[in-house]
C-alpha positions in Angstrom: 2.0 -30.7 -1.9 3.4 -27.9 -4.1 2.2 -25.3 -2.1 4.8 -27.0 0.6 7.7 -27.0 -1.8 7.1 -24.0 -2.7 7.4 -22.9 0.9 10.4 -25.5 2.1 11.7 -26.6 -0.4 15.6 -26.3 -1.9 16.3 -22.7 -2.7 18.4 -20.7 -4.4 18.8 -16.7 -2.8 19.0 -14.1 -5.7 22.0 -11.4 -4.8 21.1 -9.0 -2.3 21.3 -5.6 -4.6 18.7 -7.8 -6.7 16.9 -7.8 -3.8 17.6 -4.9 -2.4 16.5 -2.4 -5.6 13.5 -4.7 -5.6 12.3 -3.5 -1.8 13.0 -0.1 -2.0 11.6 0.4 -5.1 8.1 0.3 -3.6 9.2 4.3 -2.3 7.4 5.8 -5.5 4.4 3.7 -5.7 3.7 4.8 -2.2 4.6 8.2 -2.6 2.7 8.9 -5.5 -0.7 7.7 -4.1 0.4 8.8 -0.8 1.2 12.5 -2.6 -2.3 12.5 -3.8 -4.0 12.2 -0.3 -1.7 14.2 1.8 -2.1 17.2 -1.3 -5.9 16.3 -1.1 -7.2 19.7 0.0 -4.2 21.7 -2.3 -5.7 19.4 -5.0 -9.3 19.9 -4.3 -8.5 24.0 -4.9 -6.5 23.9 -7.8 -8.7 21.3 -9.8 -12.0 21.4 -8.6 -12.4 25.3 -6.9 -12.2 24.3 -3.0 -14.7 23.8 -0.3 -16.1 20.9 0.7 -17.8 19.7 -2.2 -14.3 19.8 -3.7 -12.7 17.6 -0.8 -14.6 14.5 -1.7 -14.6 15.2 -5.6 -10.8 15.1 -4.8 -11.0 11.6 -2.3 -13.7 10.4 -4.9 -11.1 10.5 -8.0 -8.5 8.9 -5.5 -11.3 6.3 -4.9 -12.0 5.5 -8.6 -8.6 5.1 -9.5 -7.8 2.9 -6.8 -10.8 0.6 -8.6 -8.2 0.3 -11.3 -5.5 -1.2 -9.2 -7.5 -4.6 -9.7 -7.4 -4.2 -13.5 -3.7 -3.0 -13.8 -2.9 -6.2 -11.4 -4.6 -8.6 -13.1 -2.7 -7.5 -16.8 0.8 -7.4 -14.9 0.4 -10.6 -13.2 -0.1 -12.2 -16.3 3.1 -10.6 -17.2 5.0 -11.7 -13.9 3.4 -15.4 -14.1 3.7 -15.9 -18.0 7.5 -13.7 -18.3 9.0 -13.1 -15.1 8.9 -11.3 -12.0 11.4 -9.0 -13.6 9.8 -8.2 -16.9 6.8 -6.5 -15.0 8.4 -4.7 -12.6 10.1 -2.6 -15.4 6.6 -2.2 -17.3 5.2 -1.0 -14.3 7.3 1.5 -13.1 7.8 2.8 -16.6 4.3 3.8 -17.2 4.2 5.0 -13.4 7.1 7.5 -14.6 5.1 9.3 -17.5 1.8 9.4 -15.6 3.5 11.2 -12.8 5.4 13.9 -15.4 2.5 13.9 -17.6 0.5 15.1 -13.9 2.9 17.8 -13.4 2.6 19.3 -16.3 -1.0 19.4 -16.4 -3.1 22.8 -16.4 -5.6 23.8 -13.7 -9.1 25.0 -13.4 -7.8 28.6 -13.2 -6.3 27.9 -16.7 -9.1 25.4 -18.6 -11.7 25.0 -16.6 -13.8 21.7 -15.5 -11.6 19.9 -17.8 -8.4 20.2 -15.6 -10.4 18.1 -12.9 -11.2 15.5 -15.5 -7.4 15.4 -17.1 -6.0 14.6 -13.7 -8.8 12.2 -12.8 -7.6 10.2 -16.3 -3.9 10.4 -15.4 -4.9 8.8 -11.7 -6.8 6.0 -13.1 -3.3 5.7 -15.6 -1.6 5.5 -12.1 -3.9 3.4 -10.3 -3.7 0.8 -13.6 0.0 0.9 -13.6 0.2 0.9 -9.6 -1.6 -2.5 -9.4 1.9 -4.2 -10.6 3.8 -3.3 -8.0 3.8 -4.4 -4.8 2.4 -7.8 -5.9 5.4 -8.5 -8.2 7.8 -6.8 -5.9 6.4 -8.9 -3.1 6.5 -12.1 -4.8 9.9 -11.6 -5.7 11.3 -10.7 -2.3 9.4 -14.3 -1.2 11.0 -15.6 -3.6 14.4 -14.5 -4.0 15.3 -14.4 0.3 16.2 -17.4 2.7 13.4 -19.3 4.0 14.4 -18.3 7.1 14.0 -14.7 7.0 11.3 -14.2 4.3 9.2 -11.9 7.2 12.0 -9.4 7.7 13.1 -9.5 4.0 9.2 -8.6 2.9 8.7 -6.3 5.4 11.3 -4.1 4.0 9.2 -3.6 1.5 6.3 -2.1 3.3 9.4 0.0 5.2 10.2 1.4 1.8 6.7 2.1 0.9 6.5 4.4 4.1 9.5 5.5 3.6 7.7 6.9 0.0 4.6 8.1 2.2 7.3 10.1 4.4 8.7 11.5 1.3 5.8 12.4 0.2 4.3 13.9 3.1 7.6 15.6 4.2 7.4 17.3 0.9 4.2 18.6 1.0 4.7 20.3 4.3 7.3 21.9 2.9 6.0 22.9 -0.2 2.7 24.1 2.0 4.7 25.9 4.5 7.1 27.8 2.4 5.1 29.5 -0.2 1.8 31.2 0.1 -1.8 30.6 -1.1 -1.2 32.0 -4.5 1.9 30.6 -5.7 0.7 27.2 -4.2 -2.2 27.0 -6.3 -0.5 28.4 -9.6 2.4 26.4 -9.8 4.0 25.2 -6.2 1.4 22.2 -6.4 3.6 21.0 -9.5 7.0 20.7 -7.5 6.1 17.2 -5.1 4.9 15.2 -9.0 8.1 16.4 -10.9 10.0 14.7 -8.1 8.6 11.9 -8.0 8.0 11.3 -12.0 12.3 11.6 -11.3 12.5 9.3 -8.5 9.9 6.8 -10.9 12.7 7.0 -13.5 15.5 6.3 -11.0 13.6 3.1 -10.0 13.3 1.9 -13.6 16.9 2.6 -13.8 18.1 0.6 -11.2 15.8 -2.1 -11.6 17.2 -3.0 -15.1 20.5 -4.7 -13.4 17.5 -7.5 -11.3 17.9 -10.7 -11.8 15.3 -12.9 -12.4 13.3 -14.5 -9.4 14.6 -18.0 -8.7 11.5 -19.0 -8.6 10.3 -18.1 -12.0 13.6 -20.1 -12.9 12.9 -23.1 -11.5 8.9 -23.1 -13.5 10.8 -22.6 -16.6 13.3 -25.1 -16.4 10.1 -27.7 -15.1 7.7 -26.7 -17.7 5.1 -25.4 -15.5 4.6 -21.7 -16.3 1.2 -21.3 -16.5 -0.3 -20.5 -20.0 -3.3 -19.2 -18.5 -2.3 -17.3 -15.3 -5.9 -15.9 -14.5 -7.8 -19.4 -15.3 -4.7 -21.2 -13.1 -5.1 -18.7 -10.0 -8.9 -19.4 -10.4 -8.7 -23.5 -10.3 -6.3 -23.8 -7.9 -5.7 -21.0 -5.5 -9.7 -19.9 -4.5 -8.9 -20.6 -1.0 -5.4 -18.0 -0.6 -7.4 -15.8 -2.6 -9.9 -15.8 0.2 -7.1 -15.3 2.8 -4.9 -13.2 0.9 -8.3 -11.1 0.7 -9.1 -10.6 4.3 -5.6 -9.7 5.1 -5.1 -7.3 2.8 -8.3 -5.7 3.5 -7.5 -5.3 7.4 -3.7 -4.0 6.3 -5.7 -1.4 3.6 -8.3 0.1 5.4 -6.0 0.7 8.3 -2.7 2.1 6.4 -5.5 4.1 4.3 -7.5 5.6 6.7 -5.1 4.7 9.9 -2.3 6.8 8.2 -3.1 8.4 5.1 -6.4 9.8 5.4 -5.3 11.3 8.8 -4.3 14.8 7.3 -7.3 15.6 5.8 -9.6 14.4 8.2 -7.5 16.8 10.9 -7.7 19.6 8.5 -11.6 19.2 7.7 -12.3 18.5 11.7 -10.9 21.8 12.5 -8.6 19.8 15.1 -5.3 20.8 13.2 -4.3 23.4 10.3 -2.8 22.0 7.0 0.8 22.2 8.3 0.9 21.1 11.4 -1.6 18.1 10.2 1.0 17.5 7.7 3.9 17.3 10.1 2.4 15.0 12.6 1.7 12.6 9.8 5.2 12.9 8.9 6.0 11.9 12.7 3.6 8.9 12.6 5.3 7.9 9.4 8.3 7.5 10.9 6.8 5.6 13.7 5.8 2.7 10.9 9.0 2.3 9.3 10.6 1.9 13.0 8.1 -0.9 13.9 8.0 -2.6 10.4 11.4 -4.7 10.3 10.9 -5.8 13.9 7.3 -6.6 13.2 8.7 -8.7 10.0 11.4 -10.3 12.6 8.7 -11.3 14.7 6.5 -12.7 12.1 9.1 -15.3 11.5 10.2 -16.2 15.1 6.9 -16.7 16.3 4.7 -17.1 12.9 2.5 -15.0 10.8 -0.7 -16.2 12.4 0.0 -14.9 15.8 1.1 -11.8 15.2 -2.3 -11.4 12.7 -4.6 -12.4 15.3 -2.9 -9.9 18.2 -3.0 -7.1 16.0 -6.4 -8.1 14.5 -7.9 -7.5 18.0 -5.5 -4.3 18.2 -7.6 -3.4 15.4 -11.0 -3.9 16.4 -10.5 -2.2 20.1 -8.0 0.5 19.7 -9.2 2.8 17.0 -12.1 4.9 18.2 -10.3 6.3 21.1 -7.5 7.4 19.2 -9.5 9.2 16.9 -11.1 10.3 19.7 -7.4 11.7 21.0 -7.0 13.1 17.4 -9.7 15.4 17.8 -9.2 16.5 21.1 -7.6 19.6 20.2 -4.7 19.1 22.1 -1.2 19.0 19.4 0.4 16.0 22.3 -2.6 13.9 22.3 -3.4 14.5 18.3 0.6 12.9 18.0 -0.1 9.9 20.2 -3.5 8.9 18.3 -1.9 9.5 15.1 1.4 8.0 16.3 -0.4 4.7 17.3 -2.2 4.4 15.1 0.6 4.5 12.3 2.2 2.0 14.4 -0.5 -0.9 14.1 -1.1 -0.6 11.1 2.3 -0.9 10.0 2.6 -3.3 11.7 -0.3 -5.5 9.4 1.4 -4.1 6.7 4.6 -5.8 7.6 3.3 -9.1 8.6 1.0 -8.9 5.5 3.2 -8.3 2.7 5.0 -12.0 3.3 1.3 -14.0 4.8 -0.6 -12.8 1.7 2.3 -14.3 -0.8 2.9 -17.1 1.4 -0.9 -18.6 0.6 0.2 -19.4 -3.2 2.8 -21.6 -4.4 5.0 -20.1 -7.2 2.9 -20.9 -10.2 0.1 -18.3 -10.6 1.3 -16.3 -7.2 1.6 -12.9 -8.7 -2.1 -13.4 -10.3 -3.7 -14.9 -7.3 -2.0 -11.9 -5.1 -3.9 -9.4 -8.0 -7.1 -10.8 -7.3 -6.8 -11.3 -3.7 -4.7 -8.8 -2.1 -4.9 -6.2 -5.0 -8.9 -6.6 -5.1 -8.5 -6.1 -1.3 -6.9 -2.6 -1.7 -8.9 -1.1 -4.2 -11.4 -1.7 -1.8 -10.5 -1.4 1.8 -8.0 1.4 0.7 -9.4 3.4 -2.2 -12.6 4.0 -1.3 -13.0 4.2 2.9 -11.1 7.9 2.9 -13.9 8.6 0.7 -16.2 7.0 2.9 -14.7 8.3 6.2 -15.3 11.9 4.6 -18.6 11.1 3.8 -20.0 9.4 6.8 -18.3 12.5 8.8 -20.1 15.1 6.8 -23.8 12.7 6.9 -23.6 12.0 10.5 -21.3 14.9 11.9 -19.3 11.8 14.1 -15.6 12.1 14.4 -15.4 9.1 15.1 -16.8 7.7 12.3 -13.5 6.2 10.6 -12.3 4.1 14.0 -15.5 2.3 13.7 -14.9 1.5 10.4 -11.6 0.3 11.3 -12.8 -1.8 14.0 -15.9 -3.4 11.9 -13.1 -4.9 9.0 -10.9 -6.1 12.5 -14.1 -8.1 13.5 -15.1 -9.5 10.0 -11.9 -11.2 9.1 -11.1 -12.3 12.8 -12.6 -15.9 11.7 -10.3 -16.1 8.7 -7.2 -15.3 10.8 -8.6 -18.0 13.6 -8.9 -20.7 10.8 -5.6 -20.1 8.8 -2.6 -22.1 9.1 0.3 -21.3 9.9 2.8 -20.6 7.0 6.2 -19.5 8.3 9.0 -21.9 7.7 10.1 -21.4 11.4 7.2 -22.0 13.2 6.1 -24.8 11.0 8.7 -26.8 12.4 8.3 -25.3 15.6 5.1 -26.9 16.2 6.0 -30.6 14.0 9.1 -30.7 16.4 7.0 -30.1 19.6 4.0 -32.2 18.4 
């Protein structure tokens, strides 16, 4: 019964700026861990002395940070479910802001040795911890703080703005790549992408010090039923949306991550593409996802978020081979149409995601049950396969390694998309009305 008010019941929208600073704040998480993939082979030279060897120790520290994600999400829910929405958000994105200067400034391999490579694996599990805040509280507070009506487009915006970080981000490292050489590059160019965004991080705190507080959060104050024990709460109570929250996170992770991001290294280390123009068509397909994310979110609440899973679930499990296939091909136009659809689904689960996952808990213990589902999901799913795509490339010498892997998470969480209920207001109604 709560889990119904919580979706219908009375509400109270928070003003828009609230809510607008809230879903475009997601542009630096996104970009930094975005940054960190598309500069993966820059990295890999600077910090660890380049080759292949390198490559992976590079997507290996990406992949261990992203095991902190879980950790960071767990602490900051506590936060969001024990002292608002708003009081995390700023945590977050404050410690986001010195781990991202603090990686700027850092010295290389050239300069210290071995220990350069272990400094900036340090500062990305800092990241990854901090990271694991924010686009569970950010998401709970757009479900929270929109009409009923539109919570699908309004949480889609936020998976909009986090591409529109990932375009950012790989916009400027093309640019940085293509407009200075090898040596400058490697002995200080590197720096320029992480002082921008340690600027754009403190931006973000800025404007998120005039939110209000979700609506939600309110309403548990006013009725006594914060949770004292946010972790234990999620645990009793929400087991089964942790499950589901789970299994759609892991389809929307290992497709963004190795769907989107993990595209310009994987072009660069196939031989199909050099480092700039791999950079540029990922900056075309990133465009591609924040074009299709609103209407995807639109659609989610016309129709309901358990359709538009299960088409795009199947989209999943057939389509991805042969557009890696088309990636390798060796042909610039086909390379842009693989890369281009794929960006498109999975921005698409991405959109639909961000409001399905939040929509499985009612407001007490959301943003903790979201950490442990959806957050657990990620660190998973997304932080380790680019790791995993690299390295089942390199074993088996099969391009097409990462659209099976694709595929195979499609197929496992098919049944829980089958079996789920529906969740949008809309359709909900919908289908009482009709029956």
């Amino acid at each position: 019964m709560q889990s119904q008010l919580s979706l219908t019941g009375d509400h109270h929208p928070i003003p828009r700026s609230s809510l607008a600073v809230a879903a475009f704040s997601t542009v630096v998480e996104w970009y930094d861990f975005t940054l960190y993939l598309y500069f993966a082979t820059v990295l890999s030279r600077v910090f660890y002395g380049g080759g292949a060897q390198s490559l992976l120790i590079t997507l290996g520290g990406f992949a261990i940070a992203y095991l902190m994600r879980p950790l960071g999400a767990v602490f900051f829910g506590h936060i969001g479910d024990r002292l608002g929405r708003r009081h995390m958000l700023l945590i977050s994105v404050a410690l986001m802001t010195a781990a991202m200067l603090a990686t700027a400034l850092l010295p290389t391999r050239a300069q210290i040795g071995p220990a350069a490579g272990w400094l900036l694996l340090l500062l990305r599990c800092v990241m990854g911890f901090s990271v694991g805040g924010e686009y569970t509280g950010v998401v709970a507070y757009l479900l929270e703080g929109a009409h009923p009506e539109c919570r699908g487009l309004i949480a889609s915006l936020a998976s909009a703005a986090s591409e529109v970080g990932g375009l950012l981000a790989v916009g400027v490292s093309a640019l940085t790549v293509s407009l200075m050489d090898e040596p400058d590059l490697a002995s200080w160019g590197w720096r320029i992408p992480f002082l921008f965004g340690a600027a754009l991080a403190g931006s973000v705190w800025i404007a998120r010090s005039t939110m209000h507080e979700s609506p939600e959060f309110k309403r548990q104050q006013s009725e006594g039923t914060v949770p004292n024990e946010p972790l234990g709460h999620a645990l009793r109570h929400h087991r089964g949306g942790i499950a589901r929250a789970f299994s759609i996170s892991a389809l929307g992770s290992i497709t963004y991550y190795v769907g989107i991001t993990y595209v310009p290294a994987f072009l660069t280390s196939a031989g199909a593409l050099t480092e700039g123009v791999a950079l540029w068509l990922s900056t075309a397909a990133a465009v591609v996802v924040i074009l299709v994310t609103p209407f995807v979110g639109i659609l989610s609440d016309r129709v309901g978020r358990r359709p538009v899973l299960l088409a795009l679930c199947a989209g999943s499990a057939i389509l991805p081979i042969t557009l890696f296939h088309l990636m390798v091909s060796g042909s610039h136009a086909q390379a842009l149409l693989g890369a281009c659809t794929l960006a498109a689904v999975a921005g698409a689960v991405s959109a639909v995601g961000a409001v399905a996952t939040a929509e499985q808990f009612p407001g007490e213990g959301r943003v903790t049950g979201l950490a442990l589902g959806a957050t657990m999901a990620t660190a998973i799913f997304g932080g380790l396969t680019p790791y995993v795509a690299q390295l089942l490339i390199e074993r088996t010498h099969w391009n097409l390694a990462p659209g099976a892997m694709i595929a195979v998470v499609a197929v496992c969480v098919l049944p829980v998309f089958l079996a789920m209920r529906e969740t949008a207001p809309n359709a909900r109604r919908s289908r009482l009305a009709s029956s």
